[in-house]
NUZAGU-367302 format. One line per 8 residues: number of its first residue (from 1); their letters; for each residue x, y, z of N, C-alpha, C, O. Coordinates in nm, 2 decimals. Atoms other than C-alpha are relative to their C-alpha. Example, Ala and Ser with C-alpha at 12.3 -4.5 7.8 and 13.67 -1.06 7.14 Angstrom:
# NUZAGU-367302
1) AS) 0.09/-0.12/0.00/1.23/-0.45/0.78/0.09/0.12/0.00/0.19/0.12/0.07; -0.09/-0.11/0.00/1.37/-0.11/0.71/-0.08/0.11/0.08/-0.03/0.22/0.09
//
This chain:
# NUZAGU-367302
1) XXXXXXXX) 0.08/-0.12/0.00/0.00/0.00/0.00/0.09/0.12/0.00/0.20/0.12/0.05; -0.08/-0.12/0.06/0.13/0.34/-0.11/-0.04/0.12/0.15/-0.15/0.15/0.20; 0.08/-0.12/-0.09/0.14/0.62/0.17/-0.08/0.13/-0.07/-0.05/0.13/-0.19; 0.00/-0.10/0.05/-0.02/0.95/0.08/0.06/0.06/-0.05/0.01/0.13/-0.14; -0.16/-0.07/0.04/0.31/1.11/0.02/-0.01/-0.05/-0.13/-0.06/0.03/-0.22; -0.05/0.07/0.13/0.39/0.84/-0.26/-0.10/0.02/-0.06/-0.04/0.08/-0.15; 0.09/-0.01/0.09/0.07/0.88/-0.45/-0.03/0.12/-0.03/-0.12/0.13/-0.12; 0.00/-0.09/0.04/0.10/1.26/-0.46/0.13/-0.01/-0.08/0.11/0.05/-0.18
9) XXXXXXXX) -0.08/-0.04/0.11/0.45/1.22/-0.63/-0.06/-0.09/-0.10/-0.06/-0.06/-0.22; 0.05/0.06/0.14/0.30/0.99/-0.84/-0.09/0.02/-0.13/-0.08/-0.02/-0.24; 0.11/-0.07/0.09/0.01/1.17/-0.96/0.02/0.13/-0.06/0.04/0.23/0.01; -0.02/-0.16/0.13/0.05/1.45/-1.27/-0.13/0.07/0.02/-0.22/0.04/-0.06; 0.11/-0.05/-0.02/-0.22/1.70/-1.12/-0.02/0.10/-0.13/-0.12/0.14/-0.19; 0.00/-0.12/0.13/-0.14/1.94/-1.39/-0.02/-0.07/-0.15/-0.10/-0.02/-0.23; 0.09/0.04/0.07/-0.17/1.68/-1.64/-0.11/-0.07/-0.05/-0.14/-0.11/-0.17; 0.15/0.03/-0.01/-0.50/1.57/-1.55/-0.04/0.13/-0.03/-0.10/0.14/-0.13
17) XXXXXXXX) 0.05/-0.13/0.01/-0.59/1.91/-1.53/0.00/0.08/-0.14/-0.09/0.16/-0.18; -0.02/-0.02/0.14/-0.45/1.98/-1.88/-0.09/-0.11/-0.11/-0.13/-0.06/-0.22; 0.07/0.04/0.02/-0.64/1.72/-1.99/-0.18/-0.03/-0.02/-0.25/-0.06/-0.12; 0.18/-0.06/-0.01/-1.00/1.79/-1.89/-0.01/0.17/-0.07/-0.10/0.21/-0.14; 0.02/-0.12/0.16/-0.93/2.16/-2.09/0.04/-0.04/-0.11/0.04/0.04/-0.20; -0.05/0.08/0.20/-0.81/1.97/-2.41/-0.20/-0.02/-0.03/-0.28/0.04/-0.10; 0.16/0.07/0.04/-1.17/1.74/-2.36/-0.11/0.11/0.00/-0.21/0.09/-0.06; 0.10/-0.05/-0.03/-1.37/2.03/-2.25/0.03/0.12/-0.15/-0.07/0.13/-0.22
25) XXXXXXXX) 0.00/-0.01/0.12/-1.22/2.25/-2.58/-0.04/-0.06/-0.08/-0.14/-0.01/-0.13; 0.06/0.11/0.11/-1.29/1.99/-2.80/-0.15/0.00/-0.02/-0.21/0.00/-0.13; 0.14/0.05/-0.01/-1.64/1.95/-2.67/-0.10/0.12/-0.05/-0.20/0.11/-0.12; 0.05/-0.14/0.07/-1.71/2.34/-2.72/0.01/-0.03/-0.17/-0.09/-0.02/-0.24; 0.01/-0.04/0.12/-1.58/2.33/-3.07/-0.09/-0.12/-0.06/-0.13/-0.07/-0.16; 0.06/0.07/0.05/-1.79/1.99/-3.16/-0.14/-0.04/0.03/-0.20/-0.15/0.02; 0.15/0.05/-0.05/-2.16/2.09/-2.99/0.02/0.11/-0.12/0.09/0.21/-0.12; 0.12/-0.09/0.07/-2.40/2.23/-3.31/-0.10/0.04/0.05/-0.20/0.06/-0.03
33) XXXXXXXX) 0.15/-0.04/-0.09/-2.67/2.34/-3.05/0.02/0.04/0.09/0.00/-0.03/0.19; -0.03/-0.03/-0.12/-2.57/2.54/-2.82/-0.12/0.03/0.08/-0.10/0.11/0.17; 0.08/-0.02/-0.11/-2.91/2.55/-2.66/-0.04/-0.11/0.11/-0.10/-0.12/0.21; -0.04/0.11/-0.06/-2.83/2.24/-2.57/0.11/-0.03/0.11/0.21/0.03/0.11; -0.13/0.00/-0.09/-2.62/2.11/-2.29/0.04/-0.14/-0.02/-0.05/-0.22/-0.03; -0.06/0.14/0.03/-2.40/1.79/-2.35/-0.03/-0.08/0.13/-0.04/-0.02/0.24; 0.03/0.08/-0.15/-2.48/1.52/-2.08/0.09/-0.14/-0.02/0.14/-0.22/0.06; -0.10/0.21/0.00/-2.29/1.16/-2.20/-0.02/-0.01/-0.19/-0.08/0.04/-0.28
41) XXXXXXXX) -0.06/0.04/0.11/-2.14/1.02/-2.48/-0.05/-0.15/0.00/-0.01/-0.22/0.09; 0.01/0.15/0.02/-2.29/0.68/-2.58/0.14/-0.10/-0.03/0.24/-0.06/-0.09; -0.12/0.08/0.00/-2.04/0.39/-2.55/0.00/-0.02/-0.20/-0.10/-0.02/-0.28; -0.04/0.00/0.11/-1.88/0.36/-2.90/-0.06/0.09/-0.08/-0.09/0.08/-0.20; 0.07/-0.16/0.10/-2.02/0.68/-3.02/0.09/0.12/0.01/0.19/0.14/0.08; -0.10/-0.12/0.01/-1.88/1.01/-3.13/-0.01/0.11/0.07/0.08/0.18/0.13; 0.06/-0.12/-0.04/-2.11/1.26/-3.02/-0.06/0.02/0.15/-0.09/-0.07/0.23; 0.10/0.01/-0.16/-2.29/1.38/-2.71/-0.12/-0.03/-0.07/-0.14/-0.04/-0.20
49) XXXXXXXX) 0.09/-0.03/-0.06/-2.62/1.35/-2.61/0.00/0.07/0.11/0.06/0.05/0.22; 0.02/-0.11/-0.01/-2.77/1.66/-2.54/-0.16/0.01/0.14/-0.23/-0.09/0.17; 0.10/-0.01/-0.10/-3.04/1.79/-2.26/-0.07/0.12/-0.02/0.00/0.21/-0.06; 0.06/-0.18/-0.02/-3.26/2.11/-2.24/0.04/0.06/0.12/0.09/0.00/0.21; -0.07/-0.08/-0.11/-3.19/2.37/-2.01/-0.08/-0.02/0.09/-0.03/0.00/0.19; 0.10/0.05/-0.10/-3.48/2.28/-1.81/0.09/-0.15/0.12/0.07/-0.17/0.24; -0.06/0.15/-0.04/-3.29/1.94/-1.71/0.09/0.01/0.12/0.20/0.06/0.11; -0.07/0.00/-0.15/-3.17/1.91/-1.33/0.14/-0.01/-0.03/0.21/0.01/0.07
57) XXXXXXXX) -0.12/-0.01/-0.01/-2.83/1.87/-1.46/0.11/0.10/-0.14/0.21/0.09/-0.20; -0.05/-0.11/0.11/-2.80/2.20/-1.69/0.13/0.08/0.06/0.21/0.12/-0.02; -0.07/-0.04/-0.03/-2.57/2.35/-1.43/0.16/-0.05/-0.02/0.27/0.00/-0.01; -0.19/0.03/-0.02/-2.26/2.13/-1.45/0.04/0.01/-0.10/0.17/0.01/-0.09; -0.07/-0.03/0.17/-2.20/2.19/-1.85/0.07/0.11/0.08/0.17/0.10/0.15; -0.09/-0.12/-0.06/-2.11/2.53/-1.73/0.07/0.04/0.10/0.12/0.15/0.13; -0.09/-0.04/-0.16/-1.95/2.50/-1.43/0.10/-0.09/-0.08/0.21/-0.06/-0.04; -0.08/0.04/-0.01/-1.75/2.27/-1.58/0.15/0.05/-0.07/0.27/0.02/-0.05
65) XXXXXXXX) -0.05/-0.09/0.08/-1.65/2.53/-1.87/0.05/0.12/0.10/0.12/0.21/0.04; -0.05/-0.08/-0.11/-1.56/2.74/-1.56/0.10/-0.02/0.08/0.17/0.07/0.12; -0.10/0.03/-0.01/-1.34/2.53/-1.41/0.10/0.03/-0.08/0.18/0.11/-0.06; -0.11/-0.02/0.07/-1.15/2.48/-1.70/0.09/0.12/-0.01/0.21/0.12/-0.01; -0.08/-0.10/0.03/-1.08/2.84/-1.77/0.06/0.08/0.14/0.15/0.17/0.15; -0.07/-0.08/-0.09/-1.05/2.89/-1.40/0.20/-0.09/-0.05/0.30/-0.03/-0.08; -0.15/0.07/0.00/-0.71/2.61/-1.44/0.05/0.06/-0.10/0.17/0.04/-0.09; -0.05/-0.03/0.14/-0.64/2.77/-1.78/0.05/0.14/-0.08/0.13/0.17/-0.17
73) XXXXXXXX) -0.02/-0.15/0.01/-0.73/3.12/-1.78/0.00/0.04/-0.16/0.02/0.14/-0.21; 0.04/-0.04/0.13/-0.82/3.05/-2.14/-0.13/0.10/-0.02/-0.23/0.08/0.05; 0.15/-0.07/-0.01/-1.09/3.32/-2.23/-0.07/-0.06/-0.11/-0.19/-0.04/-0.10; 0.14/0.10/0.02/-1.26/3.07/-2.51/-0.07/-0.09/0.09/-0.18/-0.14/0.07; 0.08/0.10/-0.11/-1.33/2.87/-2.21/-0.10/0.09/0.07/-0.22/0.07/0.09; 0.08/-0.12/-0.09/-1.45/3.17/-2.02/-0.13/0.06/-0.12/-0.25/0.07/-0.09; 0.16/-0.09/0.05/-1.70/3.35/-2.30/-0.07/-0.12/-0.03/-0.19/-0.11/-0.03; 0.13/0.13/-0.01/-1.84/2.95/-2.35/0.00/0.01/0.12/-0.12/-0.03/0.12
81) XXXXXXXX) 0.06/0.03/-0.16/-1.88/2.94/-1.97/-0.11/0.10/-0.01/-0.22/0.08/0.04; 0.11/-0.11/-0.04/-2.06/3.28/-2.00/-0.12/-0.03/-0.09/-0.23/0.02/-0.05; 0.12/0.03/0.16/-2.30/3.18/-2.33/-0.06/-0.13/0.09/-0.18/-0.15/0.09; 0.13/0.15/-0.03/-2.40/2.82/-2.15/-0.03/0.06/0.13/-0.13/-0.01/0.15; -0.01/-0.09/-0.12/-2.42/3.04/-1.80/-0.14/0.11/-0.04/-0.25/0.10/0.00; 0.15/-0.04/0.04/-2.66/3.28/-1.97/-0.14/-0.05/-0.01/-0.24/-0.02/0.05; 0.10/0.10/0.01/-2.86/3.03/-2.13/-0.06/-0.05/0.09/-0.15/-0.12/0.04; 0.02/0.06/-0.07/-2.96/2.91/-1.83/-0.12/0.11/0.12/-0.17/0.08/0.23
89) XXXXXXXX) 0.10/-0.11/-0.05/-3.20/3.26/-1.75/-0.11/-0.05/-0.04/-0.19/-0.03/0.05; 0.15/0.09/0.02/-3.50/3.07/-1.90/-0.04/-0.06/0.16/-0.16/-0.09/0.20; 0.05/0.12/-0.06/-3.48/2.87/-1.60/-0.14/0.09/0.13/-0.25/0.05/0.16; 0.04/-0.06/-0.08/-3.59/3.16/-1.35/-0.15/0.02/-0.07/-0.25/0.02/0.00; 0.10/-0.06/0.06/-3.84/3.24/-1.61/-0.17/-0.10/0.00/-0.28/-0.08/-0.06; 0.13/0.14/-0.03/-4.10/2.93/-1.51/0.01/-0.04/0.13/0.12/-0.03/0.18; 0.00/0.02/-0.11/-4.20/2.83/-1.21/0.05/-0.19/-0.02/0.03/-0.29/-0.09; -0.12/0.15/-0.05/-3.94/2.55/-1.05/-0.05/-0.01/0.14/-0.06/0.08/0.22
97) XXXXXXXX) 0.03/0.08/-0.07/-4.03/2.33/-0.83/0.05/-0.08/0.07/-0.03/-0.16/0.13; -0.08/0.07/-0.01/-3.76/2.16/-0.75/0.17/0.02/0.12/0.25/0.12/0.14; -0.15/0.00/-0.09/-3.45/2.09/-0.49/0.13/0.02/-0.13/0.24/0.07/-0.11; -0.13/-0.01/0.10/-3.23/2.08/-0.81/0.04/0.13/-0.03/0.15/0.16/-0.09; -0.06/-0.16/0.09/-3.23/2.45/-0.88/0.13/0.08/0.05/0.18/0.18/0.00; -0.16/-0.03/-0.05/-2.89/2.45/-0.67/0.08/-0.06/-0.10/0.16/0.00/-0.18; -0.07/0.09/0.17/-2.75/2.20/-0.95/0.03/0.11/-0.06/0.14/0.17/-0.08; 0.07/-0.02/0.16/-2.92/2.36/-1.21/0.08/0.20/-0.01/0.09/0.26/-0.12
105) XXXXXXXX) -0.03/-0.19/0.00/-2.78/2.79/-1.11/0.13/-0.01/0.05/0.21/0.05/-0.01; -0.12/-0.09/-0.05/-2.47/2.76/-0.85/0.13/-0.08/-0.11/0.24/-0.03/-0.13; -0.16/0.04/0.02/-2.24/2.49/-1.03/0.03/0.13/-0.13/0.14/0.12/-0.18; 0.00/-0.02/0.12/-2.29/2.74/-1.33/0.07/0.19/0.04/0.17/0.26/0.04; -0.02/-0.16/-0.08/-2.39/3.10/-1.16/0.10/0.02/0.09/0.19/0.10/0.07; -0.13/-0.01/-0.16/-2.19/3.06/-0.83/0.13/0.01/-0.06/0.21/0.10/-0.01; -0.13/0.03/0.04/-1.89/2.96/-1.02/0.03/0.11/-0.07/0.13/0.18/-0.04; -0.04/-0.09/0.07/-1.91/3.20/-1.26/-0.01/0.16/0.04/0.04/0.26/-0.02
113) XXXXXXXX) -0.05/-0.13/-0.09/-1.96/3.50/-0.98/0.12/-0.01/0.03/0.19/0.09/0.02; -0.10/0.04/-0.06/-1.69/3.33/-0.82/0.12/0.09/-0.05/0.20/0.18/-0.01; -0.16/-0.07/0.05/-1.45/3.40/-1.06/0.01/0.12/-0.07/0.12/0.17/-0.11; -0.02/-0.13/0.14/-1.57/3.73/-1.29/-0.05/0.10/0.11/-0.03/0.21/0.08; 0.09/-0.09/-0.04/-1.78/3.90/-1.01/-0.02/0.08/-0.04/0.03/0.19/-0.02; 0.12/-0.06/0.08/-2.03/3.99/-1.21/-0.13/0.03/0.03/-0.20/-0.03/-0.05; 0.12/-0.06/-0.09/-2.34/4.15/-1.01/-0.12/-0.07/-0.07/-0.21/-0.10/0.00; 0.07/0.03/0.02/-2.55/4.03/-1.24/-0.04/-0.21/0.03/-0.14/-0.27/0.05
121) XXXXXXXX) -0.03/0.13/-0.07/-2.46/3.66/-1.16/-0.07/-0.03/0.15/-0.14/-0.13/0.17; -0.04/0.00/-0.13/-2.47/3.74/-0.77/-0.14/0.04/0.01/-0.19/0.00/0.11; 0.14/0.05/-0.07/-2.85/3.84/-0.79/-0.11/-0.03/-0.07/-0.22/0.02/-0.05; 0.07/0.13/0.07/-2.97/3.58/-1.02/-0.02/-0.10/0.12/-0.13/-0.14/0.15; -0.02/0.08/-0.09/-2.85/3.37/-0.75/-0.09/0.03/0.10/-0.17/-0.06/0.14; 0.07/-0.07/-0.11/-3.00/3.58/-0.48/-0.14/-0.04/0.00/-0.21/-0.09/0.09; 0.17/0.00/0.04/-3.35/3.57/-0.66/-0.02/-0.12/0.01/-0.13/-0.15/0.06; 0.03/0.14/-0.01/-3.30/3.19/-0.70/-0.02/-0.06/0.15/-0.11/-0.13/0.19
129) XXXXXXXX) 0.01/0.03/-0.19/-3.22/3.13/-0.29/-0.13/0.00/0.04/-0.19/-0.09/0.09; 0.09/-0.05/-0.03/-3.50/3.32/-0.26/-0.14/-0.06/0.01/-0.22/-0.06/0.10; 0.10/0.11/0.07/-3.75/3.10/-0.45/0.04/-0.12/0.07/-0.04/-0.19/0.14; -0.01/0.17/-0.06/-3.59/2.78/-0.36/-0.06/0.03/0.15/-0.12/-0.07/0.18; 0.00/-0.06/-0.20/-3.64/2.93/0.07/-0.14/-0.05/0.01/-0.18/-0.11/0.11; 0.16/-0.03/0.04/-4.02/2.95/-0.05/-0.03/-0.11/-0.05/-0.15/-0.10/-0.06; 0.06/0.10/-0.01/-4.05/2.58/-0.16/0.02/-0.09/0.03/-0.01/-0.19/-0.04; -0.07/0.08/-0.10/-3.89/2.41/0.09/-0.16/-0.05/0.09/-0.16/-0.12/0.19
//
């Protein structure tokens, strides 16, 4: 058995991390639907399968497009973080019902206040709390 020590020299954090913005590049330049959010790749398939922005797991596309450019500080990663981040104002726009609307706003909103603080992010969010508080 390996101590913790030995399994940090062993593991390339940087290029795993280089890795997930290669895949998450890629994935931007090969979605035709950006109203769409990618969710899984079928086993021996090329493409995603896609979700509506309605779909309890619309937030982690863009949070995940937010990571990357946080590790990367690429800004194609950042204006697609902000385009699938946008997209995702419909949601407020219908009544939700749902415990998921933390999914579905902070991995996307939260992240992307996080890193741009952007006021408009910060009370999207606010308004969302607000609603979710109310159907608890």
């Amino acid at each position: 058995m390996f101590s913790q020590e030995q399994n940090k020299d062993q593991f390339d954090y940087q290029k795993v991390l280089d890795y997930c913005i290669d895949k998450s590049l890629h994935t931007v330049s090969s979605l035709s639907d950006n109203d769409k959010f990618p969710r899984y790749i079928e086993a021996d398939a090329t493409h995603w399968e896609s979700d509506k922005v309605e779909n309890w797991i619309s937030g982690f596309w863009p949070g995940i497009l937010w990571y990357s450019f946080e590790a990367s500080n690429n800004l194609a990663l950042k204006q697609s973080a902000a385009l699938y981040t946008q997209k995702q104002q419909v949601i407020m726009d219908k009544p939700i019902r749902s415990h998921d609307l933390g999914f579905m706003l902070y991995c996307s909103y939260g992240n992307g206040y996080r890193l741009t603080k952007n006021p408009a992010y910060k009370t999207l969010l606010l308004s969302a709390s607000r609603f979710l508080g109310n159907t608890l």
